[in-house]
DSSP file (Angstrom, degrees, kcal/mol; ACC not computed):
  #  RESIDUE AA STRUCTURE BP1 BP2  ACC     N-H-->O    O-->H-N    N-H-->O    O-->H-N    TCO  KAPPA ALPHA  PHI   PSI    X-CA   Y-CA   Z-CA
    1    1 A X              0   0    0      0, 0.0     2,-0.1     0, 0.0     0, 0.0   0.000 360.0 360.0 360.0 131.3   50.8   54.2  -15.8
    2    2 A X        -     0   0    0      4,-0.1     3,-0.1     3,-0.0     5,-0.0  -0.636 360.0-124.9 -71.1 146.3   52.3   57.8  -15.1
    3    3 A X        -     0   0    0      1,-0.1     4,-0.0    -2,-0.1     5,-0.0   0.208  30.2-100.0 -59.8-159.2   49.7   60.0  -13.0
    4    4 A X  S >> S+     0   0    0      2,-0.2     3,-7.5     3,-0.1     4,-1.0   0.901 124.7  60.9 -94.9 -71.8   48.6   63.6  -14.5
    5    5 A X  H 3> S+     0   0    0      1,-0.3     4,-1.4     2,-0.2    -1,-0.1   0.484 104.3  41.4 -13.1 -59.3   51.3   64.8  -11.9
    6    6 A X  H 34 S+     0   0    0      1,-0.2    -1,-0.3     2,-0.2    -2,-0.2   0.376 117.0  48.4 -92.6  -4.1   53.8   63.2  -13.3
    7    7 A X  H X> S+     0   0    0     -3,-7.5     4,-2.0     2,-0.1     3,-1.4   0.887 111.4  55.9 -73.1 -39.7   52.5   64.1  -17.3
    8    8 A X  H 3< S+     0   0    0     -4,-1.0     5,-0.2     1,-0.3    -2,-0.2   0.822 106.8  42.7 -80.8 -45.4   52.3   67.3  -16.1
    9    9 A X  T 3X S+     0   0    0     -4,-1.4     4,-0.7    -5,-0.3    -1,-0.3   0.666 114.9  58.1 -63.8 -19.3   56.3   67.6  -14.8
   10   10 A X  H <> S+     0   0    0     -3,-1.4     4,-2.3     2,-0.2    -2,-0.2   0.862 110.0  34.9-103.1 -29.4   57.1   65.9  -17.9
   11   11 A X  H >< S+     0   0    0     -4,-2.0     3,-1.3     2,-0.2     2,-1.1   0.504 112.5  57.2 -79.3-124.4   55.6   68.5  -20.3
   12   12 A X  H 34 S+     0   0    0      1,-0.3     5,-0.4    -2,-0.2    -2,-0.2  -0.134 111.5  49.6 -10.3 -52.4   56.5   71.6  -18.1
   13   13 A X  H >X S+     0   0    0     -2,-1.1     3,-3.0    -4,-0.7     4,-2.6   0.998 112.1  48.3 -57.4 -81.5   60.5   69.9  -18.6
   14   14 A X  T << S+     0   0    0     -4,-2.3     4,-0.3    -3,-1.3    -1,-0.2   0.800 106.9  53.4 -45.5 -30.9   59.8   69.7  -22.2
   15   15 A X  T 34 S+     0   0    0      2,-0.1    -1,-0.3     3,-0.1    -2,-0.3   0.389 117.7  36.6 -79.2   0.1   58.6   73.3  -22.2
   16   16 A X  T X> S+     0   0    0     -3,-3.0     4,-2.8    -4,-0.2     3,-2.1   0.335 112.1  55.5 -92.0 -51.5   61.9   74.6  -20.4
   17   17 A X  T 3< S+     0   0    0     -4,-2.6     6,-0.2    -5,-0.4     5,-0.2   0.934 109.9  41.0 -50.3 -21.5   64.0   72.7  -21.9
   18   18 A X  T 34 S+     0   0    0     -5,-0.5    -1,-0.2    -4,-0.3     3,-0.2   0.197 116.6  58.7-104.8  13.0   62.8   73.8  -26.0
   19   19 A X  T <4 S+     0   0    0     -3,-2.1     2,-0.3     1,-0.1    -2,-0.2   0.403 106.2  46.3-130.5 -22.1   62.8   77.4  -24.1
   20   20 A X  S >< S+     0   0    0     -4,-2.8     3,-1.6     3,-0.1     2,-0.7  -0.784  73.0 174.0-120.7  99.0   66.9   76.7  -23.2
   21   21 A X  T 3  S+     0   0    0     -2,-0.3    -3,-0.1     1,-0.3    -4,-0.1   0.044  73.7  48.0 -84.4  40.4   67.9   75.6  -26.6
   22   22 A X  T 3  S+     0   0    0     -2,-0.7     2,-0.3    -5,-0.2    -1,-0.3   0.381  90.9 106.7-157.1  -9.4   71.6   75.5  -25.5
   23   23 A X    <   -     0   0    0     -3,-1.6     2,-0.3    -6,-0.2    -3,-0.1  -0.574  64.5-133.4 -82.3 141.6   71.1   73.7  -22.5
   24   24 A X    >>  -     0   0    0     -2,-0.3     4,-1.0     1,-0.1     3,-0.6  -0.778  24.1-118.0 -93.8 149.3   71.9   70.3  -21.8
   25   25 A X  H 3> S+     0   0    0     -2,-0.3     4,-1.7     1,-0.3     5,-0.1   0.716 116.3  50.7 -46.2 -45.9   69.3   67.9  -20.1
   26   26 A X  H 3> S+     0   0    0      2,-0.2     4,-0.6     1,-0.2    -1,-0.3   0.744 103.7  47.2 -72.2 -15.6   71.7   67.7  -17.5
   27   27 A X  H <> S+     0   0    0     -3,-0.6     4,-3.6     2,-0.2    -2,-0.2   0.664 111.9  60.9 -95.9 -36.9   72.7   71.3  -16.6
   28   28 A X  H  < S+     0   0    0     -4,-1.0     4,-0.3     1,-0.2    -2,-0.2   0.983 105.1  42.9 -73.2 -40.4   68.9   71.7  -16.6
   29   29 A X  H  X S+     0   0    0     -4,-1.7     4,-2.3     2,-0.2     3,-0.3   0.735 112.3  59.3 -34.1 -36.9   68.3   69.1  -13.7
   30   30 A X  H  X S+     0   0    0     -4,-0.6     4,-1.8     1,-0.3    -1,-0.2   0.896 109.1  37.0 -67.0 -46.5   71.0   70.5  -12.2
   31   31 A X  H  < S+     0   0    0     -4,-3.6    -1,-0.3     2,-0.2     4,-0.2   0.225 112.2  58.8 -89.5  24.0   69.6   73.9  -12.0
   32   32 A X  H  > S+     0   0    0     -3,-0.3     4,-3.6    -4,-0.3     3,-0.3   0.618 104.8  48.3 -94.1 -29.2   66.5   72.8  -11.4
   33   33 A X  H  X S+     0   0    0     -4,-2.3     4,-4.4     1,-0.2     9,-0.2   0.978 112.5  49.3 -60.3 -49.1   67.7   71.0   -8.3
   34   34 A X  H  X S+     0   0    0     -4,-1.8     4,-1.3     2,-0.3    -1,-0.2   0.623 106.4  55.8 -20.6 -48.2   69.6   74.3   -7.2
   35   35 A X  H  >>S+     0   0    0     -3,-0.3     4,-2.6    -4,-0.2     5,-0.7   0.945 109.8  52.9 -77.4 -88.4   66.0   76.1   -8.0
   36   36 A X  I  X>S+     0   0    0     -4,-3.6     4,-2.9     1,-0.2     5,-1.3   0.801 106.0  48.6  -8.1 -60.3   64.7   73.2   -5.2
   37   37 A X  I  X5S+     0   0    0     -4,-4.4     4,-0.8     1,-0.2    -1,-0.2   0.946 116.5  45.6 -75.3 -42.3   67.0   74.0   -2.6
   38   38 A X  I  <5S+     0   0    0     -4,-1.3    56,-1.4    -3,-0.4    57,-0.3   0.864 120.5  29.1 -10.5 -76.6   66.2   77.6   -3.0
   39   39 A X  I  <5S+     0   0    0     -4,-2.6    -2,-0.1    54,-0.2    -3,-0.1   0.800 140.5  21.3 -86.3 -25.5   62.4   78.1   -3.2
   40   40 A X  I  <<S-     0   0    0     -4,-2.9    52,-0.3    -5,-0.7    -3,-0.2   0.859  87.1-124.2-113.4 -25.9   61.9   74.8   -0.9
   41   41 A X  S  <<S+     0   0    0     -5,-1.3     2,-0.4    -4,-0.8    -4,-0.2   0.735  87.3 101.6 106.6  34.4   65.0   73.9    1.2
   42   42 A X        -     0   0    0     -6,-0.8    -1,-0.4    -9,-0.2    -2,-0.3  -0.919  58.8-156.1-139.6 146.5   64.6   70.2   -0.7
   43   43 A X    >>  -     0   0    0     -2,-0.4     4,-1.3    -7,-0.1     3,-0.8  -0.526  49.6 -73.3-102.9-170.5   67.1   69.2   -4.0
   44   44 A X  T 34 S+     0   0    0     -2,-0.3   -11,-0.0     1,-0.2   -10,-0.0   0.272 127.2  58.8 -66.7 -26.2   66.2   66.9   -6.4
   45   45 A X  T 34 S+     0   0    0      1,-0.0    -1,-0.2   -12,-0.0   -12,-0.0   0.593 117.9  27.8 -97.8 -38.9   66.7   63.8   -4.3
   46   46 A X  T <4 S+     0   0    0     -3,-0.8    -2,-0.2     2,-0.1    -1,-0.0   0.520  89.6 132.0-122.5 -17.9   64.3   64.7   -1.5
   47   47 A X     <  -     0   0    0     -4,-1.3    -3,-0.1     4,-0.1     3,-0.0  -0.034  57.6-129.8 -35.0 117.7   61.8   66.9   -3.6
   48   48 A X     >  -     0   0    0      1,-0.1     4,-1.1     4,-0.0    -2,-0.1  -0.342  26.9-116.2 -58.2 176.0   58.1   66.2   -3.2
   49   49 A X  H  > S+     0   0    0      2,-0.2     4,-5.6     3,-0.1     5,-0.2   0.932 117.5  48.0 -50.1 -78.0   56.4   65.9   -7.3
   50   50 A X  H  > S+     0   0    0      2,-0.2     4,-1.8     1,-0.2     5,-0.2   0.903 105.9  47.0 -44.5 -66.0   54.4   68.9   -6.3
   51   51 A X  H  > S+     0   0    0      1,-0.2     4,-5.2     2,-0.2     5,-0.4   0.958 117.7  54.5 -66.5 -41.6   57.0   71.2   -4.8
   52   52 A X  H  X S+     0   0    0     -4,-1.1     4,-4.5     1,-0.2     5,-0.3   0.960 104.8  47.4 -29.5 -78.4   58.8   70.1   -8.2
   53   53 A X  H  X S+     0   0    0     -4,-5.6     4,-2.7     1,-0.2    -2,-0.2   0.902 112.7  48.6 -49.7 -42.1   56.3   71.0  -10.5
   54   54 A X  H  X S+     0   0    0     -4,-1.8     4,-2.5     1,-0.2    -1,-0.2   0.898 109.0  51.0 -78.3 -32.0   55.8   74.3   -9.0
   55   55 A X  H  X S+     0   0    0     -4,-5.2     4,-3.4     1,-0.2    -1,-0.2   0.952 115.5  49.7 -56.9 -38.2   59.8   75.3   -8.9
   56   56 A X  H  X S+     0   0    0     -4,-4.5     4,-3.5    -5,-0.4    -2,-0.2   0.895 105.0  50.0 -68.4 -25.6   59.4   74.2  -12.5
   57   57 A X  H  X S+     0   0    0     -4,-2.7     4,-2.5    -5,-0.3     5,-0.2   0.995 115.3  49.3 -59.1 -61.5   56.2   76.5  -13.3
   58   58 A X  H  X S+     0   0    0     -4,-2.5     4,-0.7     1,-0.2     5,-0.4   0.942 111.0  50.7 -30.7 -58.1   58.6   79.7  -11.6
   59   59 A X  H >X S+     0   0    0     -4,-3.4     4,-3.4     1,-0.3     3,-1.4   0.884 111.3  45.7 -55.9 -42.1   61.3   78.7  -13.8
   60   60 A X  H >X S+     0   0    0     -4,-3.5     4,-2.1     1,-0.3     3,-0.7   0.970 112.7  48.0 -36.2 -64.4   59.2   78.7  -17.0
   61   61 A X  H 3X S+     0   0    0     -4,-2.5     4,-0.5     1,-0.3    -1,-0.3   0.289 111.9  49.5 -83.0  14.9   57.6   81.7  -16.5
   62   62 A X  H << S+     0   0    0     -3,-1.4     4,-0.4    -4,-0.7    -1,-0.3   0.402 109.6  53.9 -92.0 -31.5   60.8   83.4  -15.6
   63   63 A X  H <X S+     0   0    0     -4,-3.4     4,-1.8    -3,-0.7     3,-0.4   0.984 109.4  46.4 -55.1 -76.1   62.0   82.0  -18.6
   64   64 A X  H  X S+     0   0    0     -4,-2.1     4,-2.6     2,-0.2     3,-0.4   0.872 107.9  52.7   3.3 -83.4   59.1   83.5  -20.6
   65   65 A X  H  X>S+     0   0    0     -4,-0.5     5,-1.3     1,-0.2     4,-1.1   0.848 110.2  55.3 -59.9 -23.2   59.4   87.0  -19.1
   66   66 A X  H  45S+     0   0    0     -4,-0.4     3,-0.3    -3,-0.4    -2,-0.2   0.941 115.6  37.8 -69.6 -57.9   63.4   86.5  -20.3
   67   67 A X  H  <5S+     0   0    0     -4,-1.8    -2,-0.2    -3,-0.4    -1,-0.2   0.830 119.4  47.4 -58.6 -45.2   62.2   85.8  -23.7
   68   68 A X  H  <5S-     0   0    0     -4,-2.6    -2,-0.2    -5,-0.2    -1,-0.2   0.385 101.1-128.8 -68.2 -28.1   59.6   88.2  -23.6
   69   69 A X  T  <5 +     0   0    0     -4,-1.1     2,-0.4    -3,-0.3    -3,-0.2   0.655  63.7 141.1  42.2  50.6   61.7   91.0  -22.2
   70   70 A X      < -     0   0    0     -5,-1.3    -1,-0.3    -6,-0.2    -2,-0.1  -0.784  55.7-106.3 -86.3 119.4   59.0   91.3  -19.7
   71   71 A X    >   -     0   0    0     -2,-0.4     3,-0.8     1,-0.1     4,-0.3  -0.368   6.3-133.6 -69.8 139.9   60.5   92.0  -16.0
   72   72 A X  G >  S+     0   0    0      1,-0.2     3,-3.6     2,-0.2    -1,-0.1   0.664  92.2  90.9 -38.4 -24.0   60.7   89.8  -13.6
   73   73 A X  G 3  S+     0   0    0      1,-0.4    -1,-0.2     4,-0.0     4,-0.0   0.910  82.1  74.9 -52.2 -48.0   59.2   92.4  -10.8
   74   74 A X  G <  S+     0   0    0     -3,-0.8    -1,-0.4     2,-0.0    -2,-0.2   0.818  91.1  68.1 -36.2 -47.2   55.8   90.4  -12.3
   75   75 A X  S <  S-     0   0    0     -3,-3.6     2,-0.3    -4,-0.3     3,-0.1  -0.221  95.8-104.2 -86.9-168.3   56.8   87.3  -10.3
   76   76 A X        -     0   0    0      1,-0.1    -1,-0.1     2,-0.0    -2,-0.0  -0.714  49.1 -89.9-104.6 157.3   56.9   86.8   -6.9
   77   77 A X        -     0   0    0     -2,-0.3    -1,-0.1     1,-0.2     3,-0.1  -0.300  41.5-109.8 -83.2 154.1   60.6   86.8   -5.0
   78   78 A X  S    S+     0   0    0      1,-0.2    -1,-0.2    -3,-0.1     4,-0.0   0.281 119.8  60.7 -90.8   7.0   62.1   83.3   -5.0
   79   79 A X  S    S+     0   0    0     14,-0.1    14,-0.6    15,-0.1    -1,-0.2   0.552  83.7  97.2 -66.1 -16.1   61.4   83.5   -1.0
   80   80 A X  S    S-     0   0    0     12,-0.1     2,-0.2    -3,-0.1    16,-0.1  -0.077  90.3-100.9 -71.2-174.8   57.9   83.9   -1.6
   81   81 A X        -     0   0    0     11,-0.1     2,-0.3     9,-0.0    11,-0.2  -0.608  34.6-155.1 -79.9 159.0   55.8   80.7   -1.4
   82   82 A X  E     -A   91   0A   0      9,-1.8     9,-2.2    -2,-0.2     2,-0.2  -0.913   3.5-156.8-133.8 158.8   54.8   79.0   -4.7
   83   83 A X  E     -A   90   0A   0     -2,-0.3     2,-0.3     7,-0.2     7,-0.1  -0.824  22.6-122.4-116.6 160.5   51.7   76.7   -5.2
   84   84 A X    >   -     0   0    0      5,-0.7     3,-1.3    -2,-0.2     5,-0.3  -0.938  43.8-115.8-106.4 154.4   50.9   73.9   -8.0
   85   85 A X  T 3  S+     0   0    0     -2,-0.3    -1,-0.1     1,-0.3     3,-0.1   0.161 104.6  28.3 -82.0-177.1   47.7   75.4   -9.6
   86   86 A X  T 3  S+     0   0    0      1,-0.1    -1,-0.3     2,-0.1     2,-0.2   0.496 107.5  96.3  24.8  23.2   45.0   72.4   -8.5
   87   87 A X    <   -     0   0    0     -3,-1.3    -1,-0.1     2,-0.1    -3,-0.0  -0.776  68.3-147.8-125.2 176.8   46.9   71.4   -5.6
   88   88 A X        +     0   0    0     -2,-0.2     2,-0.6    -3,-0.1    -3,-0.1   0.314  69.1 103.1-118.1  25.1   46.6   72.4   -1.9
   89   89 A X        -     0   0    0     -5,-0.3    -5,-0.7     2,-0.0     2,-0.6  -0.812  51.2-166.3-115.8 140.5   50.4   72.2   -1.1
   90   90 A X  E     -A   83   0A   0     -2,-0.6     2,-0.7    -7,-0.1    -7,-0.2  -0.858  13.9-145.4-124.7 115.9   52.1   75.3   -0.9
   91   91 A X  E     -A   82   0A   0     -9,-2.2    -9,-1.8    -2,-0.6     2,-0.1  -0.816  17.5-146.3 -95.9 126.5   56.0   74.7   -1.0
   92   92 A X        -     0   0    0     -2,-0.7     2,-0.2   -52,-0.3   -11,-0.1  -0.586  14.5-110.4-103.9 165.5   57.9   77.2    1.2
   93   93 A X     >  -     0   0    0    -14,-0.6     4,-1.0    -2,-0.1   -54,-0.2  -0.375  31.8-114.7 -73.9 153.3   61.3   78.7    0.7
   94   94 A X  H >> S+     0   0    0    -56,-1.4     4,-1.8     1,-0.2     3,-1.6   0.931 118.4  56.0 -71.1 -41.9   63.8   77.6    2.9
   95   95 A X  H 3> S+     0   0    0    -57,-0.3     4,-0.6     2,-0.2    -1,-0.2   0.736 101.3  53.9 -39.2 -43.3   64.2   80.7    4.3
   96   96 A X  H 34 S+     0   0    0    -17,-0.2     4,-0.3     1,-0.2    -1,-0.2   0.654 113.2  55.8 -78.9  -1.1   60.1   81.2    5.4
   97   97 A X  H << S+     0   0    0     -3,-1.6    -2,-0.2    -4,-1.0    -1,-0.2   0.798  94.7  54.8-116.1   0.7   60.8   77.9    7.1
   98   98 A X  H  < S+     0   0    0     -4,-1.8    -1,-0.2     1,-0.1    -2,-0.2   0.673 108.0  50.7 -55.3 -20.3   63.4   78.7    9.0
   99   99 A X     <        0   0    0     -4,-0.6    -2,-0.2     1,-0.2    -1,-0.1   0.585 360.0 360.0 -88.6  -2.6   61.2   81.8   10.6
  100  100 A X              0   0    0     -4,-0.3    -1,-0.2     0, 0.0    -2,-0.1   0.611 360.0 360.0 -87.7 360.0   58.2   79.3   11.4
């Protein structure tokens, strides 16, 4: 049985994906892994669930504001840290863990 985590990653996918209607399944994995290495230092291969889900929550809602024609300035800089909402693990950018 999949946990809620893992519902949760799987609708949040389905909500980017029906939000890049031109995208291939694979070219989205790809940049999501890409997104990973970015916001966490991790790709797709060594990404925790959590740090997942939360590069996928950015990407939505940057998708969103894209759709929306809402600026980005509204998010936080892909250095900044991201959380998943109801979780207590806070996924750094590769960058803020190279200064710790």
């Amino acid at each position: 049985m999949k946990s809620e985590l893992q519902q949760e990653t799987v609708t949040v996918l389905s909500e980017i994906w029906s939000l890049s209607p031109d995208a291939r399944l694979g070219q989205i994995f790809d940049f999501l892994g890409f997104l990973g290495d970015i916001q966490v230092g991790r790709g797709l291969g060594d990404i925790e669930d959590d740090e997942l889900l939360a590069v996928m929550y950015r990407h939505r809602a940057e998708l969103l504001a894209r759709i929306q024609g809402t600026s980005n300035q509204q998010l936080p800089p892909a250095s900044a840290a991201v959380s998943v909402p109801g979780s207590s693990t806070i996924a750094e950018s590769k960058t803020a863990s190279v200064k710790a």
